[in-house]
C-alpha positions in Angstrom: -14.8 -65.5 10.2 -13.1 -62.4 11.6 -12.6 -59.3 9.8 -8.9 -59.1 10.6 -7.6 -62.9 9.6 -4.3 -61.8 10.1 -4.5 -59.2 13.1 -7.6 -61.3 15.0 -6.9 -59.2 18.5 -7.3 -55.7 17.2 -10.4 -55.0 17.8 -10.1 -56.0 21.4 -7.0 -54.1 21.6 -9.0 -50.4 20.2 -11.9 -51.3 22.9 -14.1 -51.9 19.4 -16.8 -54.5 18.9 -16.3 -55.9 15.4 -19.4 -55.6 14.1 -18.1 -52.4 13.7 -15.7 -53.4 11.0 -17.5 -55.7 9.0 -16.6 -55.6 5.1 -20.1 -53.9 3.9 -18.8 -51.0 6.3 -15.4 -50.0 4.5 -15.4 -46.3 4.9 -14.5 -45.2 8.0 -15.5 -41.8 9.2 -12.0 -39.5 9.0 -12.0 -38.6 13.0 -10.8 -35.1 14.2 -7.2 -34.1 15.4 -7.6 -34.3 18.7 -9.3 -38.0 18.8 -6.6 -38.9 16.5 -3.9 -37.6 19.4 -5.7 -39.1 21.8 -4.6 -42.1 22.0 -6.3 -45.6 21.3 -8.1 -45.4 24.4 -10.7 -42.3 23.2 -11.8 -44.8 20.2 -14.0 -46.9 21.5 -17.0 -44.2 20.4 -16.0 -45.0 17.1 -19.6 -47.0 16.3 -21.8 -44.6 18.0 -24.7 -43.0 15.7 -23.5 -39.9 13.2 -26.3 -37.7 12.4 -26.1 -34.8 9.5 -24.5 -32.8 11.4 -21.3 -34.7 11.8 -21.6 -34.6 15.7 -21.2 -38.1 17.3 -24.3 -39.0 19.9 -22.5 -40.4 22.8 -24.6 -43.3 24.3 -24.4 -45.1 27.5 -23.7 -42.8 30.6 -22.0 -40.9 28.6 -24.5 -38.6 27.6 -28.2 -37.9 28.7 -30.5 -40.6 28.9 -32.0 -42.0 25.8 -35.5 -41.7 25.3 -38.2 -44.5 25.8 -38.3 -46.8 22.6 -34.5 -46.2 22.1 -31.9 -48.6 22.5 -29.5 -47.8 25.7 -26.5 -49.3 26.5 -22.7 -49.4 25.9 -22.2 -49.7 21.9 -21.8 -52.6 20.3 -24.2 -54.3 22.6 -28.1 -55.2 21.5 -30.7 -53.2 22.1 -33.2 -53.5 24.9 -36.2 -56.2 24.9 -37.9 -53.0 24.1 -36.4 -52.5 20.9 -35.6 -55.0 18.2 -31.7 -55.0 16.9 -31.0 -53.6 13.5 -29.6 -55.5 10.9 -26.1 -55.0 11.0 -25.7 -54.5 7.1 -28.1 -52.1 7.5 -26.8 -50.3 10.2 -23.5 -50.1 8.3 -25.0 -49.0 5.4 -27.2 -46.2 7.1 -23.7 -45.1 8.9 -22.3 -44.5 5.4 -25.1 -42.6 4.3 -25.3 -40.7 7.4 -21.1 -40.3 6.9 -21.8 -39.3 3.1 -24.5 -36.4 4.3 -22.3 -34.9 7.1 -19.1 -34.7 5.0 -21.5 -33.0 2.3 -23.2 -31.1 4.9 -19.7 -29.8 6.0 -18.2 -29.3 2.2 -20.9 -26.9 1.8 -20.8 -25.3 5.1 -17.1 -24.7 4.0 -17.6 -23.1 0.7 -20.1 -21.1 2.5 -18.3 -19.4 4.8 -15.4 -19.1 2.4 -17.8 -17.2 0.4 -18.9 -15.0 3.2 -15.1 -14.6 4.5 -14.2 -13.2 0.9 -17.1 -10.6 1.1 -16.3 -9.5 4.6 -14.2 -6.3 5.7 -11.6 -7.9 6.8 -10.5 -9.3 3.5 -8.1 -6.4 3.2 -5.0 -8.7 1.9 -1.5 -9.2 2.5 1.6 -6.8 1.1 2.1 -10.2 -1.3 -1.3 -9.8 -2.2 -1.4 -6.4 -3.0 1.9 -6.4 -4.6 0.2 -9.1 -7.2 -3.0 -6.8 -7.6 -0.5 -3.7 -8.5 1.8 -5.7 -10.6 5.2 -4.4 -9.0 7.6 -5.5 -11.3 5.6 -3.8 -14.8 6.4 -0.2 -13.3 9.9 -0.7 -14.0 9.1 0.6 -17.3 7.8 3.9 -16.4 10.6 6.0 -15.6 12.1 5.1 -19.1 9.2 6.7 -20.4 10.1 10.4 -18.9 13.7 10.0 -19.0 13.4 9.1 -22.8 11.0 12.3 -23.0 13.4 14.6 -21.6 16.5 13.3 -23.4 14.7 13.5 -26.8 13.3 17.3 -26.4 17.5 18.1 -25.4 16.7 18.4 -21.9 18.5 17.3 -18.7 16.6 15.3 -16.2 16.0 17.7 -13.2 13.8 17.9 -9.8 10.5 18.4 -11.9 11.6 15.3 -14.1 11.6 13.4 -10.5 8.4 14.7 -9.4 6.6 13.6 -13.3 8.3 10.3 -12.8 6.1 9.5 -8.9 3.5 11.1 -10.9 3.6 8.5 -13.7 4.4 5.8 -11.2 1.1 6.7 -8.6 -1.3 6.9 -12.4 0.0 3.4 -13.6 -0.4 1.3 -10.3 -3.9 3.2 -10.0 -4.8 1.9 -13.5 -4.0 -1.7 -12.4 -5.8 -1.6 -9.2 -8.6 0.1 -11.6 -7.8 -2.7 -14.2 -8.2 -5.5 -11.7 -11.4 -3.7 -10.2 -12.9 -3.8 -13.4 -11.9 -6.8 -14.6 -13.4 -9.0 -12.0 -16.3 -11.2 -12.9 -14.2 -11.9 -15.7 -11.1 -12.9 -13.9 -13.7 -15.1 -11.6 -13.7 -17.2 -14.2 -10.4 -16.7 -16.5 -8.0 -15.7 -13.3 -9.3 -17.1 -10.6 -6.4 -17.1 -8.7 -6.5 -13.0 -8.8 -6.5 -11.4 -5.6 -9.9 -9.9 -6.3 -11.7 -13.6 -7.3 -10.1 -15.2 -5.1 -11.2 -13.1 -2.0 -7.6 -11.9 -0.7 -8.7 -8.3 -1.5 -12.0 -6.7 -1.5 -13.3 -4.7 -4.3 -14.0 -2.3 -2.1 -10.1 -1.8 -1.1 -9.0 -2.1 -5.0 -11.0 0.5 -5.9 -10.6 2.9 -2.9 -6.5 2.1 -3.9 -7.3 3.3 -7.0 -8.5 6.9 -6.5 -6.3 7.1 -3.5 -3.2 6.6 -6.3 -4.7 9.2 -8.4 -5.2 11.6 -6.1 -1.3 11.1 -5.3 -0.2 10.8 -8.9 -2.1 14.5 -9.9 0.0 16.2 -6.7 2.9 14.9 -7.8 2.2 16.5 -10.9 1.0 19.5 -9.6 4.5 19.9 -8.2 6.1 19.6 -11.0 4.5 22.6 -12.6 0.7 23.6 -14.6 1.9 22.0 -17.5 2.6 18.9 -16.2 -0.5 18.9 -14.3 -2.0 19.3 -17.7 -1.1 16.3 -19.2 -1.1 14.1 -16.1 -4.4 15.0 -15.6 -5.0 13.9 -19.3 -3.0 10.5 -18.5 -5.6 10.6 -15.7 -8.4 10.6 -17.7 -6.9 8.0 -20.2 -6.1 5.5 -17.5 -9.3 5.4 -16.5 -11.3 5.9 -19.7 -9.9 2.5 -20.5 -10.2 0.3 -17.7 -13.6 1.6 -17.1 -14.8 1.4 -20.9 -12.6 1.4 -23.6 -10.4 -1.8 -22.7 -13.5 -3.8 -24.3 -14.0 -2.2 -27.0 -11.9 -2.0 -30.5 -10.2 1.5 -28.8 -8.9 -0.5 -26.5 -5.4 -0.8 -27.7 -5.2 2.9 -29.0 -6.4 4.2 -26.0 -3.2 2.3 -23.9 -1.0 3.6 -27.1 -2.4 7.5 -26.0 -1.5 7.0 -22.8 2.1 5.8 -23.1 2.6 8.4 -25.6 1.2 11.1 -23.0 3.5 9.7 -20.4 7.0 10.3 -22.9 6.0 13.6 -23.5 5.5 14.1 -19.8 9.3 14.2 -19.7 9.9 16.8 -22.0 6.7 19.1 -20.6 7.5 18.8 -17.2 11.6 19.3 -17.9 11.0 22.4 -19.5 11.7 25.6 -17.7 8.7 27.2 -16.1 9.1 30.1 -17.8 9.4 28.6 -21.3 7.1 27.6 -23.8 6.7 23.9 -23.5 4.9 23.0 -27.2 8.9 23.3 -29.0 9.7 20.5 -26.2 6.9 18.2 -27.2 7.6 18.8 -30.8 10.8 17.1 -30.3 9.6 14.5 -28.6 6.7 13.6 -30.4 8.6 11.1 -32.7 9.9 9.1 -30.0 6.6 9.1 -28.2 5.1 7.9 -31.2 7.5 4.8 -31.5 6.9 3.7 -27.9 2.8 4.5 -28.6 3.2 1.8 -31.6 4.9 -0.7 -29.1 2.6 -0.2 -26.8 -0.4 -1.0 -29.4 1.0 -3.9 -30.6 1.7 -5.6 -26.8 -2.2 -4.0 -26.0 -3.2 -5.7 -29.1 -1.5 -9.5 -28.2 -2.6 -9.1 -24.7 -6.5 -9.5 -25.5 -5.9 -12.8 -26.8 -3.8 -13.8 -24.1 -5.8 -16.2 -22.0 -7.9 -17.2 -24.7 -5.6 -18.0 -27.2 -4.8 -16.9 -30.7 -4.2 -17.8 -34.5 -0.5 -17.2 -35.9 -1.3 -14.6 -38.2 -1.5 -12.4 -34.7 2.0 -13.3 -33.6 3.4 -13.1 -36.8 2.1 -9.7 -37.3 3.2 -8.4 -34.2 6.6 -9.9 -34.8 6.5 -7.6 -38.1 6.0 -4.7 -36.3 8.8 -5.2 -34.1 11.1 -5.7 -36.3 10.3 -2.5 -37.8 10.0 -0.4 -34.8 13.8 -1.6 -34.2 14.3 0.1 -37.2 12.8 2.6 -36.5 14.3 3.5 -33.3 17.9 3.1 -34.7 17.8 5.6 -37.5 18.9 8.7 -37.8 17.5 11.2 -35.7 18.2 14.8 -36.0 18.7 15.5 -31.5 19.3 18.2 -30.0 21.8 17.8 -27.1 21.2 18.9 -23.4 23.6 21.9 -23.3 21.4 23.6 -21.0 23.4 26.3 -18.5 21.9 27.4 -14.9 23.2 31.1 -14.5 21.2 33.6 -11.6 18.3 35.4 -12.9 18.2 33.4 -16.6 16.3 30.9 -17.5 17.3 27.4 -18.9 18.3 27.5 -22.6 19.0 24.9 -24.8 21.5 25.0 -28.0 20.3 23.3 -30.8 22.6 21.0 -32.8 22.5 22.3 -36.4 23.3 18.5 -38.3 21.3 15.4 -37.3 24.1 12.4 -35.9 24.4 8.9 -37.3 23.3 6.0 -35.5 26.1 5.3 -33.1 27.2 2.0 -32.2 25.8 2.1 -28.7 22.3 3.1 -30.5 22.2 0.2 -33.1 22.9 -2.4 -29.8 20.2 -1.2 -27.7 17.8 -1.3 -30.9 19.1 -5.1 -31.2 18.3 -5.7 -27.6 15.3 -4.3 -27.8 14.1 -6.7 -30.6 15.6 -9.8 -29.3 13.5 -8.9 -25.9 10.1 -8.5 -27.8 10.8 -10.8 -31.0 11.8 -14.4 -29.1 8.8 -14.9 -27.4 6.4 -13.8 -30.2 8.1 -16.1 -32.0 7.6 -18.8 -30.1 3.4 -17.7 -29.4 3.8 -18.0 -33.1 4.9 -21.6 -32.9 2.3 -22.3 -30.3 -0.3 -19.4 -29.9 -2.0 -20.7 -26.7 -2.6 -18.7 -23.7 0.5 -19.7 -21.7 3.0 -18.7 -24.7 1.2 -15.5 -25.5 1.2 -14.1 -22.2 5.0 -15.0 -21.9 4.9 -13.0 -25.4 3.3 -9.6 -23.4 5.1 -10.0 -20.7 8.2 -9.6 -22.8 6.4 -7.2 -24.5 6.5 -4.9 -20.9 10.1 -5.9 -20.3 11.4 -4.7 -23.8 9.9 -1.0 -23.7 12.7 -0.7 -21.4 15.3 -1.4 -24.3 13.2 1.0 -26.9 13.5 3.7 -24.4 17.4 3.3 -24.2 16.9 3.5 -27.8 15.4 6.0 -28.3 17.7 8.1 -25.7 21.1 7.1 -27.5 19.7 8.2 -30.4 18.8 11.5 -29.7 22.5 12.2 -28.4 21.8 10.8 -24.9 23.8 7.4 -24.4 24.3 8.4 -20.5 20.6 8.7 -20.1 20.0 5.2 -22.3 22.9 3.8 -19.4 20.6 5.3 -16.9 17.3 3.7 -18.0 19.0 0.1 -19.1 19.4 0.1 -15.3 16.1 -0.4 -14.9 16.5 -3.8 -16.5 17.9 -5.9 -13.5 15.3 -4.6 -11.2 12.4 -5.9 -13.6 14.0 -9.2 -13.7 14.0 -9.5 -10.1 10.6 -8.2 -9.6 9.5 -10.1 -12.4 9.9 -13.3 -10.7 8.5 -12.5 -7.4 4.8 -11.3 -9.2 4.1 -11.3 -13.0 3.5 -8.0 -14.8 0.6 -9.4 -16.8 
């Protein structure tokens, strides 16, 4: 009986004896891409011996002659009067095993040099790469945080509010390369699609990236004046106090709190005059800084859990907090207003307002915005407290500081500067859905 009832000229069309094809044989060894667009006419080796390395031995005159003892001859024929024929089950079923070995032989081989690829030099990653190891779209809430600073010490943004602002930006992306750095044995087996587990970026680089963005972020504060060198250098310290030990441990989440709240009062240190005393400035924006340091606790505190998973009480609680910090940032406030005057040889002054204002209407909107952005995916991690929903709960989290610091500029007699930092908004979106911020 043939092996192809209803095609019973195939073999003789592939040039294939069909022993070759018997049933017992059914897997085929998957040939290579140029054998396959070679035509039918480079198939007639198809039978010849595999060994473990997954090299065909051509027979025949082919190749070199075979040894004494060894069968010679064109395949498919039977062996010399020197040597008995195999069994033809047998030699299909030592061509599977053989077949089994090599593609194990070359699984491994693959994962090997994979391995030794990720570990090399030239690993150094793409700009998509590195733009998902830096988290490009969560910076978008950083200039909020100085803008919000200056506008709640009754300061107008100027150049040394620009030059805090690169500072901030340089510290934060070197705390996520730092965070990544960290972070990855852990990731190796929670995030294994990470740049750093998964070999796109060396450690090497990510933590080389990371000191190179300090370095940057403490010049940019150098420019903006001692002061603001002070506390950047602090912020510094912070960032990485708690990649490198705190994150882990039960400080974790106050330690990311102190460093937001450093970065707000950035604004109002490095706004001030250079000849004025900056401790009334951060007086006055110590409130604010505070709200934005209990926001940022409460996100820290969500985000441990988030590829792990939670209860509801944690969700719940953090939708809680929300709520009030909405509150919180919509009530009265007692600003004082940016009437600063540039006249030759005086220094910047600022005119206090003698009554505190009401809430405006443009203040109690952005506090309403700001809680919709943070509440409605808590609520749902509530709902469903697995990884995927509390992630999507931190990452709104990230996106709604960008609200509070609106907030929090509209309500200390700001609203241009709240316009200003709701700008911000779109660009996160956008960034958002090119590379997460978590």
């Amino acid at each position: 009986m043939t092996p192809f009832p209803r095609f019973p000229h195939l073999p003789r069309l592939l040039h294939l004896s069909p022993r070759s094809f018997r049933p017992s044989s059914s897997r085929f060894l998957r040939l290579p891409p140029r054998t396959r667009r070679s035509g039918h006419h480079r198939l007639a080796h198809l039978n010849a011996p595999v060994g473990l390395s997954g090299v065909r031995r051509r027979t025949g005159t082919q190749g070199p002659p075979a040894p004494p003892g060894r069968a010679s001859g064109p395949p498919g024929r039977a062996s010399g009067p020197d040597t008995p024929a195999a069994h033809p089950a047998k030699v299909a079923g030592s061509f599977s095993a053989e077949a089994a070995g090599s593609l194990s032989a070359e699984a491994a081989g693959s994962r090997s040099a994979r391995a030794a690829d990720s570990l090399s030099p030239r690993s150094s990653g793409s700009p998509r790469d590195w733009a998902e190891l830096l988290r490009i779209s969560a910076p978008a809430s950083v200039p909020g945080d100085l803008l919000a600073g200056a506008a709640a010490a009754g300061l107008r943004p100027n150049t040394r509010t620009a030059l805090a602002t690169l500072s901030s930006l340089f510290l934060y992306e070197a705390g996520m390369a730092l965070n990544d750095w960290a972070d990855r044995d852990i990731d190796a087996l929670e995030r294994p699609h990470r740049p750093l587990p998964s070999g796109r970026i060396t450690p090497t680089a990510a933590l080389a990236a990371a000191g190179g963005l300090t370095a940057a972020g403490l010049a940019f504060a150098a420019a903006a004046g001692r002061p603001a060198l002070v506390t950047g250098t602090a912020l510094a310290a912070t960032v990485w106090a708690y990649d490198l030990y705190l994150k882990n441990t039960p400080a974790g989440p106050a330690a990311m709190a102190c460093a937001r709240t450093l970065d707000l009062l950035q604004g109002a240190i490095a706004t001030t005059a250079p000849d004025a005393s900056t401790a009334p400035a951060a007086r006055r924006a110590l409130p604010s800084a505070a709200l934005l340091g209990a926001h940022t606790f409460t996100v820290t505190t969500v985000s441990r859990r988030e590829t792990q998973g939670s209860s509801t009480a944690l969700p719940l609680l953090s939708l809680a907090i929300i709520t009030a910090l909405s509150h919180a940032a919509g009530a009265r406030f007692p600003s004082r207003g940016p009437h600063a005057s540039r006249t030759p040889g005086r220094a910047e002054t600022v005119t206090a307002r003698t009554s505190a204002t009401a809430p405006t209407t443009i203040t109690s909107l952005l506090a309403a915005g700001y809680a919709a952005t943070a509440a409605r995916p808590l609520l749902v991690a509530a709902l469903n407290p697995s990884p995927y929903f509390l992630q999507r709960a931190v990452g709104g989290g990230i996106r709604a500081m960008i609200p509070l610091q609106a907030t929090l500029a509209a309500r200390a007699g700001a609203p241009v500067i709240g316009s200003t930092v709701l700008a911000l908004i779109p660009v996160a979106r956008r960034l958002s859905r090119k590379v997460s911020p978590t």
